[in-house]
C-alpha positions as CSV (number, residue, x, y, z in Angstrom):
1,X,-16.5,-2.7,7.5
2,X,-19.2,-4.9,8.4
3,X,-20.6,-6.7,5.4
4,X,-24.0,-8.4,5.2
5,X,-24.2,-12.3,4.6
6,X,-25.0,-13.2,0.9
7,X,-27.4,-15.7,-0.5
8,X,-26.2,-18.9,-1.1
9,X,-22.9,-18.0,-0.8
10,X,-21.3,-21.6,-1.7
11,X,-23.1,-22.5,-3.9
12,X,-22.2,-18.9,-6.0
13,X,-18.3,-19.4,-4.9
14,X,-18.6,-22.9,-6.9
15,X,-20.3,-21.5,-10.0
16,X,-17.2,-18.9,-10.1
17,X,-14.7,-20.8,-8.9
18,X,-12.7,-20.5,-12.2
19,X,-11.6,-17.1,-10.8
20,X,-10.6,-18.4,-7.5
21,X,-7.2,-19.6,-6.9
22,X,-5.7,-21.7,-3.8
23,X,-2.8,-20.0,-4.5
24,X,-0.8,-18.2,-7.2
25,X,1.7,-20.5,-9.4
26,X,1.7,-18.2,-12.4
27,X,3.8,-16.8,-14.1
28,X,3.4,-13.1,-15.8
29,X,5.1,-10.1,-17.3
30,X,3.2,-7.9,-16.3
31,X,1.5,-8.8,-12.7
32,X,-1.1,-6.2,-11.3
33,X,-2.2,-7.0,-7.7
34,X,-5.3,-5.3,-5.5
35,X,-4.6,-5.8,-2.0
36,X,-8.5,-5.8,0.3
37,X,-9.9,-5.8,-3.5
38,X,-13.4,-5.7,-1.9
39,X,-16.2,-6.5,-4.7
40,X,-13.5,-6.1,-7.6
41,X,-15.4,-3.4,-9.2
42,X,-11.4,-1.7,-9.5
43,X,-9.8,-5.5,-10.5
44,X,-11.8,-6.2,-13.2
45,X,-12.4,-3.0,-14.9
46,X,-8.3,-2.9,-14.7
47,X,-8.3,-6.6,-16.4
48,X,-10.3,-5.8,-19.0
49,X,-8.0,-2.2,-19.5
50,X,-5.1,-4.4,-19.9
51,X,-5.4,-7.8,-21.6
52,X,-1.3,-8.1,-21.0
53,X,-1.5,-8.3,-18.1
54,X,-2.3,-10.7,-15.4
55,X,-4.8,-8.9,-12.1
56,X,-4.8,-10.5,-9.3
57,X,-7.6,-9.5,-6.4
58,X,-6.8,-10.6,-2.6
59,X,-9.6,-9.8,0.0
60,X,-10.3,-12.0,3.2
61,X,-14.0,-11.4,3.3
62,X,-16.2,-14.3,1.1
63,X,-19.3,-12.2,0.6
64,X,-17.3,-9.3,-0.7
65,X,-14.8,-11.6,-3.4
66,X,-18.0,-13.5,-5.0
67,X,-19.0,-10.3,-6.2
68,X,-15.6,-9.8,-8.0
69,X,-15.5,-13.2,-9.3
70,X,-19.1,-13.1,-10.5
71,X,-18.6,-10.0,-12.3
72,X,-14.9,-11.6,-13.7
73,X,-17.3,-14.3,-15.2
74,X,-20.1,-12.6,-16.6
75,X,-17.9,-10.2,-18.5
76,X,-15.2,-13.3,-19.6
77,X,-12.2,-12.2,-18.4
78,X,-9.5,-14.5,-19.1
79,X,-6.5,-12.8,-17.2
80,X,-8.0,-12.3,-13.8
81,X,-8.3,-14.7,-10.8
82,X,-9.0,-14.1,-7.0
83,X,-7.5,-15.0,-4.0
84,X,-9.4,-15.4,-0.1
85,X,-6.1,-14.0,2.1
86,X,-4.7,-11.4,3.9
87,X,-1.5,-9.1,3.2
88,X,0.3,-10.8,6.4
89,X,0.6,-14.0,3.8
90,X,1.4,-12.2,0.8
91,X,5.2,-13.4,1.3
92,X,4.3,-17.1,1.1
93,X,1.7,-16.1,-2.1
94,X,4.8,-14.1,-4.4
95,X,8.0,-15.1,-5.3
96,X,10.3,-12.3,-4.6
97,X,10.5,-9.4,-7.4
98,X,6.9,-10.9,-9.1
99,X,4.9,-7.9,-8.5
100,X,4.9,-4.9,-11.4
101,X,2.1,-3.2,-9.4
102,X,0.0,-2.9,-5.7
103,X,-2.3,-1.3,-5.1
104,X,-3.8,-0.4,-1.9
105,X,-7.3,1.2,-1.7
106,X,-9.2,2.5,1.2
107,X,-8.1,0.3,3.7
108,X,-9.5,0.5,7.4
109,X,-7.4,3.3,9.2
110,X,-7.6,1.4,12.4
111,X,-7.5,5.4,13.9
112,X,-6.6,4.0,17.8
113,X,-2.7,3.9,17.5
114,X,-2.5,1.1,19.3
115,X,-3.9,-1.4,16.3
116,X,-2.0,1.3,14.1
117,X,0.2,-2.0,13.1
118,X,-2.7,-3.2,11.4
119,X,-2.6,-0.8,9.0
120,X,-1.9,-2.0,5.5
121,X,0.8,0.7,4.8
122,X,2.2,0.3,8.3
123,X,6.2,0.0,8.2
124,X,5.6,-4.0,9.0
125,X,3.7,-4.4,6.0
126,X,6.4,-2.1,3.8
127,X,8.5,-4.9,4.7
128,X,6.3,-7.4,3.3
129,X,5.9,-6.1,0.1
130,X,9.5,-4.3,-0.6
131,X,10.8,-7.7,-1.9
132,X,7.7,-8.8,-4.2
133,X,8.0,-5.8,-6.1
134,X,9.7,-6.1,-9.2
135,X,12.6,-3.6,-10.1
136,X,10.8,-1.0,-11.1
137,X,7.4,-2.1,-9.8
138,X,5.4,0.5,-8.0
139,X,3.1,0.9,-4.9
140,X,0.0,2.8,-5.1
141,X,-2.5,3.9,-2.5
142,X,-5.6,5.6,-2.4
143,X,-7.6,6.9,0.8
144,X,-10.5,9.6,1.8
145,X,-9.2,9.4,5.7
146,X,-6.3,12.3,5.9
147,X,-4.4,11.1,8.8
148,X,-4.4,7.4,7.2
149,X,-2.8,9.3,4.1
150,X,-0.5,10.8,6.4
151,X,0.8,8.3,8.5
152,X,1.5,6.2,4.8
153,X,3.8,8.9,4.0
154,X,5.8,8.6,7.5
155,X,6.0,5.0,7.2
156,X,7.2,5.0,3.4
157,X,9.9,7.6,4.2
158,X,10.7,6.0,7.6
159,X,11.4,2.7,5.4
160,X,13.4,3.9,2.6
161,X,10.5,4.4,-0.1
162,X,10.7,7.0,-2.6
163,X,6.8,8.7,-3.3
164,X,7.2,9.8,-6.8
165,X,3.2,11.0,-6.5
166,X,1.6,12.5,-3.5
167,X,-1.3,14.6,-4.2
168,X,-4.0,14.5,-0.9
169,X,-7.2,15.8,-3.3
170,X,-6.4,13.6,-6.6
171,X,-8.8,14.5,-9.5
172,X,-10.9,11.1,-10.6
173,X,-9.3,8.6,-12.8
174,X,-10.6,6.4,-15.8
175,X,-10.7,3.5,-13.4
176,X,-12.1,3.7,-9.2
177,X,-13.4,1.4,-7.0
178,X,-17.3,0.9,-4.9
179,X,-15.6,2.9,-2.5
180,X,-14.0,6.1,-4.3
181,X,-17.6,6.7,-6.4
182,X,-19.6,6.8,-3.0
183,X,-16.6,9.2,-1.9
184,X,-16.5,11.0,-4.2
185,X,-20.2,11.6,-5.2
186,X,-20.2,13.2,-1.2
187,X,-17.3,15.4,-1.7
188,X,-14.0,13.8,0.0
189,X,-11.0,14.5,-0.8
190,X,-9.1,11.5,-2.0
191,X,-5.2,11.5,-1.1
192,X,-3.1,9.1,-4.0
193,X,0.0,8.3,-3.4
194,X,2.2,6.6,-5.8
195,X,6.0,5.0,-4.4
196,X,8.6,2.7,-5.3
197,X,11.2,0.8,-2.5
């Protein structure tokens, strides 16, 4: 996805950089993470669902995070923070066993199956996560692009993962991102997918 420059984007990252973080040194009970969290529409609406727990938004893209963190300050939200970064680093980010929920949500489906590695629920990235999830902690992705849905459920099952949820046309929930509400307002069906390691 190409995304458009913003206006004055440093000067807009330091009036929210409350909600940014170097890096994550907290400590939580309950620790909700969006992985390519995009304009946090999903992160925050989540934060401010659950005042326990603690949401955490990665995307690599400034002009797309400032959004989330803009919104995260407007509305107050004291137990959400952001973080510029890509999954490949999430193992230096969490301790082992931190995580009580991912979630993944339409991610690029890199369709040539030569970058298919890219993928964020490619076996290589399974790996990454398996260990940051806490016993019990869950993995949850959402996509419009069939094949991406099902090349998720190869790699899951080709790594060990249970998928307690699979359903490829999901009825809406309480809570969905830019993304699913342009998606859905045109008809898609959206796969969900819910798995544990």
């Amino acid at each position: 996805m190409r995304m458009r420059k913003r206006k004055n984007l440093t000067a807009r990252m330091e009036r929210a950089s409350e909600w940014l973080l170097d890096e994550w040194t907290g400590k939580s009970n309950s620790l909700i993470v969006e992985l390519g969290c995009g304009m946090g529409r999903f992160a925050c609406e989540t934060a401010a669902a659950n005042p326990g727990a603690t949401v955490l938004g990665i995307e690599r893209i400034p002009g797309a995070i400032v959004i989330g963190m803009e919104r995260a300050m407007r509305e107050n939200l004291p137990n959400i923070r952001f973080i510029l970064g890509d999954a490949g680093d999430m193992g230096k980010v969490f301790a082992p066993g931190e995580i009580s929920e991912l979630y993944i949500h339409f991610c690029d489906p890199w369709p040539h199956w030569k970058r298919a590695p890219r993928r964020l629920v490619a076996r290589n990235f399974l790996q990454i996560y398996r260990p940051l999830l806490a016993p019990g902690g869950t993995l949850r992705f959402k996509t419009d692009n069939a094949p991406l849905f099902a090349f998720a459920q190869k790699e899951l099952a080709a790594e060990g993962w249970t998928v307690a949820e699979c359903d490829p046309d999901s009825p809406p929930e309480a809570v969905m991102t830019e993304y699913e509400i342009k998606f859905r307002a045109k008809g898609a069906a959206i796969g969900v997918l819910t798995a544990v390691p």
